[in-house]
PDB file of N, CA, C, O and CB in Angstrom:
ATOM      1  N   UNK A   1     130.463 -10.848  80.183  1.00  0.00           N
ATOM      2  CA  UNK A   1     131.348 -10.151  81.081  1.00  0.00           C
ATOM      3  C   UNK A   1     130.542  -9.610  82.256  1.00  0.00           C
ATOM      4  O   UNK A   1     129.616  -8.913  81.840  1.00  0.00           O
ATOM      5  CB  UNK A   1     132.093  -9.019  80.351  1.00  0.00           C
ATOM      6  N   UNK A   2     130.583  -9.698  83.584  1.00  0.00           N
ATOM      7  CA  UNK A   2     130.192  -8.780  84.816  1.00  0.00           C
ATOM      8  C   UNK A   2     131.602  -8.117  85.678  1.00  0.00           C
ATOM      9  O   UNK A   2     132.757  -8.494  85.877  1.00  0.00           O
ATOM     10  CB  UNK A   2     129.223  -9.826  85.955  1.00  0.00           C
ATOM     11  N   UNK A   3     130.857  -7.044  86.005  1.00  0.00           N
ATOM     12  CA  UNK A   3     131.444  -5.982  87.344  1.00  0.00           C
ATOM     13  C   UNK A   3     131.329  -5.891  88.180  1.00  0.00           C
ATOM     14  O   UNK A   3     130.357  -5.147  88.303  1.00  0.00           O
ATOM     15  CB  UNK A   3     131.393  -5.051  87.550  1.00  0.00           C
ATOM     16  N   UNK A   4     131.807  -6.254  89.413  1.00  0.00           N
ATOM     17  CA  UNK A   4     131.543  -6.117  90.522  1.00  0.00           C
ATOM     18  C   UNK A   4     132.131  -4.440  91.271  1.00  0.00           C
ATOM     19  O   UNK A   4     133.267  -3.992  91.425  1.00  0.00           O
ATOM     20  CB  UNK A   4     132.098  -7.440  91.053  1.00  0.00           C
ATOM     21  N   UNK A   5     131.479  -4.168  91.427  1.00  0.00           N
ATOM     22  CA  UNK A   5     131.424  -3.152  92.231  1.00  0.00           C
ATOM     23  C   UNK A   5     131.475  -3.079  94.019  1.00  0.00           C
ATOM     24  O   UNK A   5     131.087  -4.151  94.481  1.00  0.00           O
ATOM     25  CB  UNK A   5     130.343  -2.696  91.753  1.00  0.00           C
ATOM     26  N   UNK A   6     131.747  -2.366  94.778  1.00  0.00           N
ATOM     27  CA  UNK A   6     131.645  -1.933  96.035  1.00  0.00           C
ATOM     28  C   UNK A   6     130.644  -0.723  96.201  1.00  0.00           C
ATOM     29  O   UNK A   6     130.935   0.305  95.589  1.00  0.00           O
ATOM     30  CB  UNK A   6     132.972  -1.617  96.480  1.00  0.00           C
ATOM     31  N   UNK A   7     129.207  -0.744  97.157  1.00  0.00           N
ATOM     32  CA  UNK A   7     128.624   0.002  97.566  1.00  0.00           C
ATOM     33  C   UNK A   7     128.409   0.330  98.817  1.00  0.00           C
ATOM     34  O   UNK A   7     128.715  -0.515  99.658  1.00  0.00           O
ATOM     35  CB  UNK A   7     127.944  -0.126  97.139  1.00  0.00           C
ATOM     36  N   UNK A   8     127.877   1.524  99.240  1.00  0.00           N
ATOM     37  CA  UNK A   8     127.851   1.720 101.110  1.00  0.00           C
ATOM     38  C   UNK A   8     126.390   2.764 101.062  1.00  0.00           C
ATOM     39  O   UNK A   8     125.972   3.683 100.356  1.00  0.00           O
ATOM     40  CB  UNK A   8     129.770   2.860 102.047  1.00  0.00           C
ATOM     41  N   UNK A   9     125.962   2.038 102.198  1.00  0.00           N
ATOM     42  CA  UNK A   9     124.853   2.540 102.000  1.00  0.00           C
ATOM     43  C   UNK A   9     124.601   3.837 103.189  1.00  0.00           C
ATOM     44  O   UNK A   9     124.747   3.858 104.411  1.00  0.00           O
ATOM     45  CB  UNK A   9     123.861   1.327 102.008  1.00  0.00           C
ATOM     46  N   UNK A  10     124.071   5.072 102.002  1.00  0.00           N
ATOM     47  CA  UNK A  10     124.032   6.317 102.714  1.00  0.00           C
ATOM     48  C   UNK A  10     123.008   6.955 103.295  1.00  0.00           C
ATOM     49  O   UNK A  10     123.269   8.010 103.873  1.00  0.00           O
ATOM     50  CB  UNK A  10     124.407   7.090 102.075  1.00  0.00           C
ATOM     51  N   UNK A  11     121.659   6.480 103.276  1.00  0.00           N
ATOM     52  CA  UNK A  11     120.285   6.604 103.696  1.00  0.00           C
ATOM     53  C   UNK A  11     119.442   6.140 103.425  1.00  0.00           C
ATOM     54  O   UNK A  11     119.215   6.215 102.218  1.00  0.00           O
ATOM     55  CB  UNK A  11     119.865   7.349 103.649  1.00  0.00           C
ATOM     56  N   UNK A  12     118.331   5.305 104.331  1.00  0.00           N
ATOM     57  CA  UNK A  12     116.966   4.992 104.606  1.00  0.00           C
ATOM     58  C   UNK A  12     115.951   5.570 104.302  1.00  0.00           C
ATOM     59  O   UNK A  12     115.581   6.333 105.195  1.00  0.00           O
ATOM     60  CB  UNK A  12     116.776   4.905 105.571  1.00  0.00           C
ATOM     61  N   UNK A  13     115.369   5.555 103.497  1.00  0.00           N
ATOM     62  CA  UNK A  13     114.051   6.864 103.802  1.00  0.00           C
ATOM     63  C   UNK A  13     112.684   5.773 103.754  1.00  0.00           C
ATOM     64  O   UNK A  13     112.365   5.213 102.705  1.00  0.00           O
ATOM     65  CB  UNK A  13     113.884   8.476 102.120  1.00  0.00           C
ATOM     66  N   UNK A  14     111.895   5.559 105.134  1.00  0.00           N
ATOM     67  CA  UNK A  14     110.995   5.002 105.023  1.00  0.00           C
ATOM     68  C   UNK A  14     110.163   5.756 104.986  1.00  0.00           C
ATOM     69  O   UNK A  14     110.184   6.917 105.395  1.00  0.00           O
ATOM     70  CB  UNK A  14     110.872   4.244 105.644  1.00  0.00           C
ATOM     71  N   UNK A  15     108.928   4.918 104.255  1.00  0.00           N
ATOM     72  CA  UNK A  15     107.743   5.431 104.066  1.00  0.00           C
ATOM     73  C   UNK A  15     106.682   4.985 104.218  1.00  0.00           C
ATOM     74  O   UNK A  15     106.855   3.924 104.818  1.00  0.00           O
ATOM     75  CB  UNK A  15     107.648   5.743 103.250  1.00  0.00           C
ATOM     76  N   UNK A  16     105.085   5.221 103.946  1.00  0.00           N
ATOM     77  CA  UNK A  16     104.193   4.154 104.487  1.00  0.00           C
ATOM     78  C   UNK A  16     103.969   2.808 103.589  1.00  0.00           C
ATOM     79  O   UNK A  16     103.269   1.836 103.872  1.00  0.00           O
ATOM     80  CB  UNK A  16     102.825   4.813 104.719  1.00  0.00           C
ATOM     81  N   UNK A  17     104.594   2.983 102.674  1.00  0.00           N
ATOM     82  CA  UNK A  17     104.118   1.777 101.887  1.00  0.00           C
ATOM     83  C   UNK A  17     105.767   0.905 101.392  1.00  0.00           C
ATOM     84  O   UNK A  17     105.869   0.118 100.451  1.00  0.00           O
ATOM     85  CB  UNK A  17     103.007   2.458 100.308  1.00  0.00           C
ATOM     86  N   UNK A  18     106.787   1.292 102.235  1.00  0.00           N
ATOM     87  CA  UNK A  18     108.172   0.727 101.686  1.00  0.00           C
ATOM     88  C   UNK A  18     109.341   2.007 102.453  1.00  0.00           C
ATOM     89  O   UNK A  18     109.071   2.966 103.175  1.00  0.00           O
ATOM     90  CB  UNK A  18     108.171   0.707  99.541  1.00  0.00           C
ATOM     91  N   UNK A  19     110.893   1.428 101.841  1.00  0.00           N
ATOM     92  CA  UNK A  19     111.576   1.937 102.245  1.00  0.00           C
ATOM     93  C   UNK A  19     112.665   2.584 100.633  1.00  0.00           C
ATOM     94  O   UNK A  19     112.885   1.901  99.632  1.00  0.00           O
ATOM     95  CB  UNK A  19     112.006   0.979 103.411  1.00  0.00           C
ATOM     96  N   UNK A  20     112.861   3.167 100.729  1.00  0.00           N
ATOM     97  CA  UNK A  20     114.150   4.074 100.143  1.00  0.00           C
ATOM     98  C   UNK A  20     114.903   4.094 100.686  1.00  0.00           C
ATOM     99  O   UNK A  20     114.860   4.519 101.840  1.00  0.00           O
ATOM    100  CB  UNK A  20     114.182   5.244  99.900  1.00  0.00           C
ATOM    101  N   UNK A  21     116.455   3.437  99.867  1.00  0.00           N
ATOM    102  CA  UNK A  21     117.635   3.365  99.941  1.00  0.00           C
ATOM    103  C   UNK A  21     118.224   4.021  98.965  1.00  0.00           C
ATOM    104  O   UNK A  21     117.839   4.019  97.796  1.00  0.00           O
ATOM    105  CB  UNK A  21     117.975   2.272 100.034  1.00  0.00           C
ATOM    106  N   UNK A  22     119.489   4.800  99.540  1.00  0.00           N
ATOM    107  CA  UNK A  22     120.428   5.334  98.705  1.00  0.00           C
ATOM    108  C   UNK A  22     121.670   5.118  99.024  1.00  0.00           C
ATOM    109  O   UNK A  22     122.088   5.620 100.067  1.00  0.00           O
ATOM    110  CB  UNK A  22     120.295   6.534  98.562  1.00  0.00           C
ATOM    111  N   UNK A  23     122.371   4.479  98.364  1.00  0.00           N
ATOM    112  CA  UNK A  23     123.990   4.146  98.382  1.00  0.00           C
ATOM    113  C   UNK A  23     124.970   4.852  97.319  1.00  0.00           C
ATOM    114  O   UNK A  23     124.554   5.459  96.332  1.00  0.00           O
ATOM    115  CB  UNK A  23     124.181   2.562  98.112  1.00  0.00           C
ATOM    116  N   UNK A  24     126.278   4.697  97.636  1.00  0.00           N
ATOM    117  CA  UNK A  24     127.327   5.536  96.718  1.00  0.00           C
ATOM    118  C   UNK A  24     128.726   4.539  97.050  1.00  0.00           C
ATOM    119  O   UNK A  24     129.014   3.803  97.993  1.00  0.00           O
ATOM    120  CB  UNK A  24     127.536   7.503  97.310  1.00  0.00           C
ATOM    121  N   UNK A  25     129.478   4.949  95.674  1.00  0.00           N
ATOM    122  CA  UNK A  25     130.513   3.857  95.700  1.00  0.00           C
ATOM    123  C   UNK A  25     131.419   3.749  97.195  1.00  0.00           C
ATOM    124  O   UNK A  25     131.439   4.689  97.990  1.00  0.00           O
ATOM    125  CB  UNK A  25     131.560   4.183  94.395  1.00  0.00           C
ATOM    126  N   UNK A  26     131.950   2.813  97.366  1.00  0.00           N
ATOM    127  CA  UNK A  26     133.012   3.013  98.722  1.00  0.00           C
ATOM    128  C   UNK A  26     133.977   3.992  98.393  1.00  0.00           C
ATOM    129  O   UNK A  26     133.775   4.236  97.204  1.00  0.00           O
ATOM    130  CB  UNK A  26     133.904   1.630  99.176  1.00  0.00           C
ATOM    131  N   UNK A  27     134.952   4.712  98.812  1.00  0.00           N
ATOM    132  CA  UNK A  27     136.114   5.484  98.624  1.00  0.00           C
ATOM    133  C   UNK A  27     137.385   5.356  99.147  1.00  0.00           C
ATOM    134  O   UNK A  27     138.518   5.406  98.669  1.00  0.00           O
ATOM    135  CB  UNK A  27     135.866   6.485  98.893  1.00  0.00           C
ATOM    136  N   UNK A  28     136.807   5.133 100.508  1.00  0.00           N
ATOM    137  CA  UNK A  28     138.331   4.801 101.540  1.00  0.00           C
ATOM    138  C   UNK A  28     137.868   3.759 102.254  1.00  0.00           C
ATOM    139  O   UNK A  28     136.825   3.110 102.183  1.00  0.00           O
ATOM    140  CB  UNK A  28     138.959   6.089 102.754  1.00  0.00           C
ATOM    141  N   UNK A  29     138.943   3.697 103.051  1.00  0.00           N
ATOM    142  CA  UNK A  29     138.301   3.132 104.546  1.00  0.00           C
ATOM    143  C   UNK A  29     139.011   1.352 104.866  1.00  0.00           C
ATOM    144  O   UNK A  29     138.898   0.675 105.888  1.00  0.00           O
ATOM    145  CB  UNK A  29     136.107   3.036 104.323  1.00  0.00           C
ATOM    146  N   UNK A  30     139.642   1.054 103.715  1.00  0.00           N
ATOM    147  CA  UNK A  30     140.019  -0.015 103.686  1.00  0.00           C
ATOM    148  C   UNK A  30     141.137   0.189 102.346  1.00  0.00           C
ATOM    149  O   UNK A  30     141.277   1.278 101.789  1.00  0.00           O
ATOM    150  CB  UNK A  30     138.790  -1.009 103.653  1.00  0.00           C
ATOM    151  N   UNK A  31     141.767  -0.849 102.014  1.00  0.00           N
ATOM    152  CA  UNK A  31     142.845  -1.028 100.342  1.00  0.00           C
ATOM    153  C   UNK A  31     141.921  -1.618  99.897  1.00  0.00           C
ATOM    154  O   UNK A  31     142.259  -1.893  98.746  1.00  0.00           O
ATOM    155  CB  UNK A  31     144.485  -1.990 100.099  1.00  0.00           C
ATOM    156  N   UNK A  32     140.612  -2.129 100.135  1.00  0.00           N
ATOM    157  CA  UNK A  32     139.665  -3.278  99.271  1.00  0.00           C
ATOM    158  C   UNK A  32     138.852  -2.267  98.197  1.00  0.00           C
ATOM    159  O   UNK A  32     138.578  -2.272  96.997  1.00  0.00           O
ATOM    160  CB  UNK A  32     138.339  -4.294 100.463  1.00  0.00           C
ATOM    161  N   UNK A  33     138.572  -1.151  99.692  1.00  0.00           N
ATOM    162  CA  UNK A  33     137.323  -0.237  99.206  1.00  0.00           C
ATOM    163  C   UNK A  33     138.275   0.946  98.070  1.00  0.00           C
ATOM    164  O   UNK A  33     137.592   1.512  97.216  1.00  0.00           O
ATOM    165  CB  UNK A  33     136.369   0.739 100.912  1.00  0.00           C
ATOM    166  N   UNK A  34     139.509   1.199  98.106  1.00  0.00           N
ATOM    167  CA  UNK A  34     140.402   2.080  97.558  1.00  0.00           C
ATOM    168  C   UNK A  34     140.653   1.387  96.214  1.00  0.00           C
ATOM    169  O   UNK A  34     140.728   2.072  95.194  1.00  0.00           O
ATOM    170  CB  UNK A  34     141.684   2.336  98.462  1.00  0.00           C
ATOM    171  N   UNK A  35     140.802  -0.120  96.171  1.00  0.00           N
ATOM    172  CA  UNK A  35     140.741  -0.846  95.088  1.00  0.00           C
ATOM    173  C   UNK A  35     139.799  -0.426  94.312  1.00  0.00           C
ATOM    174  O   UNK A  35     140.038   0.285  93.336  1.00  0.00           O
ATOM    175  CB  UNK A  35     140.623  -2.052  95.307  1.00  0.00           C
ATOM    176  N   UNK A  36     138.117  -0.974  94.786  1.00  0.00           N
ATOM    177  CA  UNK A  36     137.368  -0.504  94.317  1.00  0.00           C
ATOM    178  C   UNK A  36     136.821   0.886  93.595  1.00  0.00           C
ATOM    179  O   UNK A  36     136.206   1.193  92.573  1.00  0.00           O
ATOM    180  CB  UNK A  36     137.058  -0.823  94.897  1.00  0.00           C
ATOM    181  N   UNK A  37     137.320   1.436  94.558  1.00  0.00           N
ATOM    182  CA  UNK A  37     137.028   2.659  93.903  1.00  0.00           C
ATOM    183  C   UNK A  37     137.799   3.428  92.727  1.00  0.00           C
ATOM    184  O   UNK A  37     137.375   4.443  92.175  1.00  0.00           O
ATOM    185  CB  UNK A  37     136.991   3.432  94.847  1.00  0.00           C
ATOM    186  N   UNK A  38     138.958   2.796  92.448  1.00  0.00           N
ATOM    187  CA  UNK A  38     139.920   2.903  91.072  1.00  0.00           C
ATOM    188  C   UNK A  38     139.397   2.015  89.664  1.00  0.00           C
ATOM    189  O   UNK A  38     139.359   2.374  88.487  1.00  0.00           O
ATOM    190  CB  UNK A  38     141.549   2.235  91.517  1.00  0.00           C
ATOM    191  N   UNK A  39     139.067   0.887  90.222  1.00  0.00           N
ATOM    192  CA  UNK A  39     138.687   0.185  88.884  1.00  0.00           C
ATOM    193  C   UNK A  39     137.267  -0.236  88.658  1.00  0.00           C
ATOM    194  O   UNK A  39     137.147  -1.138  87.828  1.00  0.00           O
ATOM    195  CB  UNK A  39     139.475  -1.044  88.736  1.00  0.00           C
ATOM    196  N   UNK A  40     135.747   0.380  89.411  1.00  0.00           N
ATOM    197  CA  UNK A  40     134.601  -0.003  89.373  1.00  0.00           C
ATOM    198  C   UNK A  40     133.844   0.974  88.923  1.00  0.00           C
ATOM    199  O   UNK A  40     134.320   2.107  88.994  1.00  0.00           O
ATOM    200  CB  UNK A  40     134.238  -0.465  90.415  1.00  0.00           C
ATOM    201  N   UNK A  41     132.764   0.834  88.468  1.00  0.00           N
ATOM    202  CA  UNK A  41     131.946   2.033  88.687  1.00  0.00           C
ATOM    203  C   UNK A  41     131.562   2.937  89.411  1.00  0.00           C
ATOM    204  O   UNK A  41     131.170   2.528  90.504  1.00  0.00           O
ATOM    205  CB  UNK A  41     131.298   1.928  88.582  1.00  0.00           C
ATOM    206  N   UNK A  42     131.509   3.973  89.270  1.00  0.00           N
ATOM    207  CA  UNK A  42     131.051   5.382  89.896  1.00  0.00           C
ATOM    208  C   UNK A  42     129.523   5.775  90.132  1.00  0.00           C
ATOM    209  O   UNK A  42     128.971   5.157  89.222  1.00  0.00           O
ATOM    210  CB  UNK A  42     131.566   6.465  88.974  1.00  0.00           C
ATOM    211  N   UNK A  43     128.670   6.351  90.731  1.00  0.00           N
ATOM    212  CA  UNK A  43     127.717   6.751  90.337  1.00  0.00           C
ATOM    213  C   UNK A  43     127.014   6.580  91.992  1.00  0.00           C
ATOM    214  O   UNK A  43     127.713   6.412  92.991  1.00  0.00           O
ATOM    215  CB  UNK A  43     127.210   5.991  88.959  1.00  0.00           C
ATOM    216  N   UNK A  44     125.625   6.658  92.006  1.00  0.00           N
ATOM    217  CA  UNK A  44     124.724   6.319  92.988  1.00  0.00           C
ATOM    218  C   UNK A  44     123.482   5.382  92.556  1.00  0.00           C
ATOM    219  O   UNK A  44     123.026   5.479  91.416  1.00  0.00           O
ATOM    220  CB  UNK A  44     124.261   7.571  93.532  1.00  0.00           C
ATOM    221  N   UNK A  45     122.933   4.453  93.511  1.00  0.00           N
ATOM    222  CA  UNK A  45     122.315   3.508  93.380  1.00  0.00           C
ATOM    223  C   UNK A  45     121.138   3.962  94.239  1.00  0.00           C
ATOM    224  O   UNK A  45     121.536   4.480  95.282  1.00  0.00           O
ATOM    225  CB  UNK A  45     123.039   2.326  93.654  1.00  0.00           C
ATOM    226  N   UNK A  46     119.622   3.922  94.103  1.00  0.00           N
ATOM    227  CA  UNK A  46     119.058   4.443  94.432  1.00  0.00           C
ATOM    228  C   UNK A  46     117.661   2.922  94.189  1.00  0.00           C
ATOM    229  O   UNK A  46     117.118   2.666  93.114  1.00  0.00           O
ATOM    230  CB  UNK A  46     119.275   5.909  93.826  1.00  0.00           C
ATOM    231  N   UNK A  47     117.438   2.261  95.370  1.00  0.00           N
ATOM    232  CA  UNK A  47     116.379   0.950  95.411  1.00  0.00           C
ATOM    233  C   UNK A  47     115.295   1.319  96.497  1.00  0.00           C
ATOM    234  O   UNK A  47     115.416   1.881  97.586  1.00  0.00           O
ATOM    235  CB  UNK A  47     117.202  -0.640  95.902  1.00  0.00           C
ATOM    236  N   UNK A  48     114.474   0.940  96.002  1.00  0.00           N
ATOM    237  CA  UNK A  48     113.314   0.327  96.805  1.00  0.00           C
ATOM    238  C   UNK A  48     112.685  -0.819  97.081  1.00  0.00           C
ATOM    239  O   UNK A  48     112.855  -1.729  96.270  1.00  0.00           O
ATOM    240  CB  UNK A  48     112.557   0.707  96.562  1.00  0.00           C
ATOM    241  N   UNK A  49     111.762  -1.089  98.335  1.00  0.00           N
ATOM    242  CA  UNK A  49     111.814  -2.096  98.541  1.00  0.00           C
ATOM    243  C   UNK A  49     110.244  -2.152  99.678  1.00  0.00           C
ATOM    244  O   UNK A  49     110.314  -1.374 100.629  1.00  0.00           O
ATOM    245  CB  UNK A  49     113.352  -2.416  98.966  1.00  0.00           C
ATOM    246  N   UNK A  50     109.418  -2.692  99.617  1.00  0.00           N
ATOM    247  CA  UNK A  50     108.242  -3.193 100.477  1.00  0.00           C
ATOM    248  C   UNK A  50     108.159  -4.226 101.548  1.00  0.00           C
ATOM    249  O   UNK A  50     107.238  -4.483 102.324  1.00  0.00           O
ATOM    250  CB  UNK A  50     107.413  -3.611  99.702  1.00  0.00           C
ATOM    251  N   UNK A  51     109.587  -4.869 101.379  1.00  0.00           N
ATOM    252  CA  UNK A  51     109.774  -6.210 102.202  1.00  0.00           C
ATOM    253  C   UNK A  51     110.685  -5.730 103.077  1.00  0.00           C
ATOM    254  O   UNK A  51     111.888  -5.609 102.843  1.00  0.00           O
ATOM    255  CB  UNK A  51     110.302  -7.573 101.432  1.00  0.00           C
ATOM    256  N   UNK A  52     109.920  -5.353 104.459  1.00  0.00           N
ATOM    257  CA  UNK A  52     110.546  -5.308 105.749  1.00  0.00           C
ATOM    258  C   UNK A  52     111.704  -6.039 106.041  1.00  0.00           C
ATOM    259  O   UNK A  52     112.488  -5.574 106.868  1.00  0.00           O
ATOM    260  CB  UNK A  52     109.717  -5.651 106.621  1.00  0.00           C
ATOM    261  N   UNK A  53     111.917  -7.018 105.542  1.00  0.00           N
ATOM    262  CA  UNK A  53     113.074  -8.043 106.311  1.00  0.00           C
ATOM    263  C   UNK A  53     114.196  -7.862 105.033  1.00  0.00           C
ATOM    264  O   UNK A  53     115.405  -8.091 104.998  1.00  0.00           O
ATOM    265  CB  UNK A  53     112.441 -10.087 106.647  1.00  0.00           C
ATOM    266  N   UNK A  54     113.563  -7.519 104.343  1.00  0.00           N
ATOM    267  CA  UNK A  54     114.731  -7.187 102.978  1.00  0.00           C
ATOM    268  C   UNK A  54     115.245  -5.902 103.498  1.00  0.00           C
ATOM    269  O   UNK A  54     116.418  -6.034 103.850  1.00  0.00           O
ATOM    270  CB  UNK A  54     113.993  -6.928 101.146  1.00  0.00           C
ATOM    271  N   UNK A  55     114.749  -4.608 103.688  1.00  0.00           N
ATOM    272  CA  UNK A  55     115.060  -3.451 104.393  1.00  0.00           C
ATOM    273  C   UNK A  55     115.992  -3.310 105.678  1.00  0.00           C
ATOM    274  O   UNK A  55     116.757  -2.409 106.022  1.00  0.00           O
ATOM    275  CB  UNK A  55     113.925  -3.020 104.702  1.00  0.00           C
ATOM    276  N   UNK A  56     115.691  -4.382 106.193  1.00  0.00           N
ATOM    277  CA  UNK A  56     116.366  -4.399 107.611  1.00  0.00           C
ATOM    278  C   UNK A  56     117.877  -4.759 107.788  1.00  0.00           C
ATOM    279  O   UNK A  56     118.502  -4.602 108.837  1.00  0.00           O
ATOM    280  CB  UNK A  56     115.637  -5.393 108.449  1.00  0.00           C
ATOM    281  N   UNK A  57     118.535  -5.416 106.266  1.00  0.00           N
ATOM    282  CA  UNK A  57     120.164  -5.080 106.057  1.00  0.00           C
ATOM    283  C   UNK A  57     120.257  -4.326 105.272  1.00  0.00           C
ATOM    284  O   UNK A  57     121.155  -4.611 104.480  1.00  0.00           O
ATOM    285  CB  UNK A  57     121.100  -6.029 105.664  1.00  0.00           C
ATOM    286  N   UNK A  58     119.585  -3.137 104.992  1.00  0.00           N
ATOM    287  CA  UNK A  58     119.946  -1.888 104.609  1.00  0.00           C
ATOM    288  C   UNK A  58     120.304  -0.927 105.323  1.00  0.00           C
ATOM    289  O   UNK A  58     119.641   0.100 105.177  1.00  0.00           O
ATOM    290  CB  UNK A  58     119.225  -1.469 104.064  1.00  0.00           C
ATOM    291  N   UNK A  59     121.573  -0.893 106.440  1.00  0.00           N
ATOM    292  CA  UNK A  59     121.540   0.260 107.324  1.00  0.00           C
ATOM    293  C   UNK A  59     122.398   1.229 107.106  1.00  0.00           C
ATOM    294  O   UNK A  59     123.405   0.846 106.509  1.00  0.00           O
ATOM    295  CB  UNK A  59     121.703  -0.047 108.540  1.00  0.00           C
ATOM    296  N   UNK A  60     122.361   2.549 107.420  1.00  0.00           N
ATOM    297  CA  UNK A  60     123.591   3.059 107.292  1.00  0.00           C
ATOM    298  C   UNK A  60     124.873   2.911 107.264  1.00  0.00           C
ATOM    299  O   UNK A  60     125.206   2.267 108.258  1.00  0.00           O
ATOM    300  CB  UNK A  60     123.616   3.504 107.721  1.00  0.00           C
ATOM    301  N   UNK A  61     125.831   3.209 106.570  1.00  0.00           N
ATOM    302  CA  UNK A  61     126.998   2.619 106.415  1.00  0.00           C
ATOM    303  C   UNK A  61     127.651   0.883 106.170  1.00  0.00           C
ATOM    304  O   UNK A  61     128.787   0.412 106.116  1.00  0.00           O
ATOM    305  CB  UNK A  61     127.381   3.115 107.418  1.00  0.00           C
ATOM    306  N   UNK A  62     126.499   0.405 106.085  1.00  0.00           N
ATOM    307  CA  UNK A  62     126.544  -1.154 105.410  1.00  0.00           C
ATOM    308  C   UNK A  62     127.493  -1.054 104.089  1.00  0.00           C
ATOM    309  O   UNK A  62     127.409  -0.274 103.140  1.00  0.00           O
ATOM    310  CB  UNK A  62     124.817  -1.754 104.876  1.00  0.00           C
ATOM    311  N   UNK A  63     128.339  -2.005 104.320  1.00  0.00           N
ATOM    312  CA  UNK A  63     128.758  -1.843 102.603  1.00  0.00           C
ATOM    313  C   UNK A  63     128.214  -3.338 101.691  1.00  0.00           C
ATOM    314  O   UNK A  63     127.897  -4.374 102.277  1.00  0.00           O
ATOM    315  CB  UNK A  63     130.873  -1.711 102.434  1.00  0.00           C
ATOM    316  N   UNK A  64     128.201  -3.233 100.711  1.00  0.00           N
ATOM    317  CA  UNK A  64     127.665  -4.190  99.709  1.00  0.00           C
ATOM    318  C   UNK A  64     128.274  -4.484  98.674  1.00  0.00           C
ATOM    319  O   UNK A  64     128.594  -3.470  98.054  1.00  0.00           O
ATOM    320  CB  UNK A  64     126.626  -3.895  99.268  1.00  0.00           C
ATOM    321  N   UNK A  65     128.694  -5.741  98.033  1.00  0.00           N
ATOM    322  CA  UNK A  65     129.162  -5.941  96.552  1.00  0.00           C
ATOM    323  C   UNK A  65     127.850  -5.975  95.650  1.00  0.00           C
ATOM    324  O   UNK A  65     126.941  -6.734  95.988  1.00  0.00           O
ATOM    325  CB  UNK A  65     130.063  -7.415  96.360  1.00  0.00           C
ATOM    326  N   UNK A  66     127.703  -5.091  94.387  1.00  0.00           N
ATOM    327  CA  UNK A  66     127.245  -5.006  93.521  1.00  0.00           C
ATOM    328  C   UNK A  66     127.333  -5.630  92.202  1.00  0.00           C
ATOM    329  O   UNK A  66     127.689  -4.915  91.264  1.00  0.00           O
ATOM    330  CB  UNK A  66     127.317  -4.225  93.581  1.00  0.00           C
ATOM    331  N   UNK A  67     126.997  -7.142  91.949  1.00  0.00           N
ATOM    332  CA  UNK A  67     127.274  -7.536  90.737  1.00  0.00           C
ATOM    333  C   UNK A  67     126.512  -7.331  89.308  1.00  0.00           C
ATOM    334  O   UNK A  67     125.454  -7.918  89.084  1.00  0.00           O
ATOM    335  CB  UNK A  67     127.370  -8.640  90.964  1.00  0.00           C
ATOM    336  N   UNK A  68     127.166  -6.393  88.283  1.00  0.00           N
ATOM    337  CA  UNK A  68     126.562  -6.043  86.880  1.00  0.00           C
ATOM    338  C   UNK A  68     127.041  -7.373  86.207  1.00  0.00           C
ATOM    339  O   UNK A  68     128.151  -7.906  86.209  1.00  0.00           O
ATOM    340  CB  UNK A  68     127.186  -4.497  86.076  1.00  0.00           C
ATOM    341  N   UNK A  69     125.771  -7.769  85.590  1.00  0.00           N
ATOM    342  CA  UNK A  69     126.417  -9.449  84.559  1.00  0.00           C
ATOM    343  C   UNK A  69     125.071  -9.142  83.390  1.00  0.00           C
ATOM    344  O   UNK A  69     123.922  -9.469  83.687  1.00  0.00           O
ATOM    345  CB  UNK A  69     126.182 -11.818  85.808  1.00  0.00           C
ATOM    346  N   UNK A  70     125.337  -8.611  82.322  1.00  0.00           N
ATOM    347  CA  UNK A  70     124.706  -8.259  81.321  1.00  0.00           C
ATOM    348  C   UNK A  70     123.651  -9.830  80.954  1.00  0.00           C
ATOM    349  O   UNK A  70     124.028 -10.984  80.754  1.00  0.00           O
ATOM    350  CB  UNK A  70     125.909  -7.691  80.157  1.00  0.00           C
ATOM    351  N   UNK A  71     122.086  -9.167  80.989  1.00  0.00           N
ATOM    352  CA  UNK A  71     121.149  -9.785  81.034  1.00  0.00           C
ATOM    353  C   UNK A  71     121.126 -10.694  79.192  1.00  0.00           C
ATOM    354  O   UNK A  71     120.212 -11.463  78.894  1.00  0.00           O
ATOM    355  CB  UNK A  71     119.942  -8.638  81.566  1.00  0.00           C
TER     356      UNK A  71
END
């Protein structure tokens, strides 16, 4: 079984050796993201990352699908 989720991303925090990202579920803003936010998970997502070009579609307010598919 997997979940897809909706995420939006709420801050950057670079640093000298990588970047910190923090995202939180969508809420409004669309019926997709209102969908989402009734039948997905809740919580905050919190990644890092060393690869500049990976970082660079991490911007504020980006939104993202999150797929959980049990390993």
């Amino acid at each position: 079984m997997s979940v897809r989720a909706k995420f939006k991303v709420e801050s950057v925090t670079k640093f000298d050796n990588g970047n910190s990202v923090k995202l939180s579920p969508v809420t409004s803003g669309s019926e997709e993201n209102e969908s989402f936010f009734h039948y997905t998970p809740f919580g905050t997502i919190e990644i890092g990352t060393i690869n500049e070009n990976a970082a660079a579609d991490f911007t504020p307010g980006a939104e993202f699908y999150v797929d959980f598919t049990k390993a």
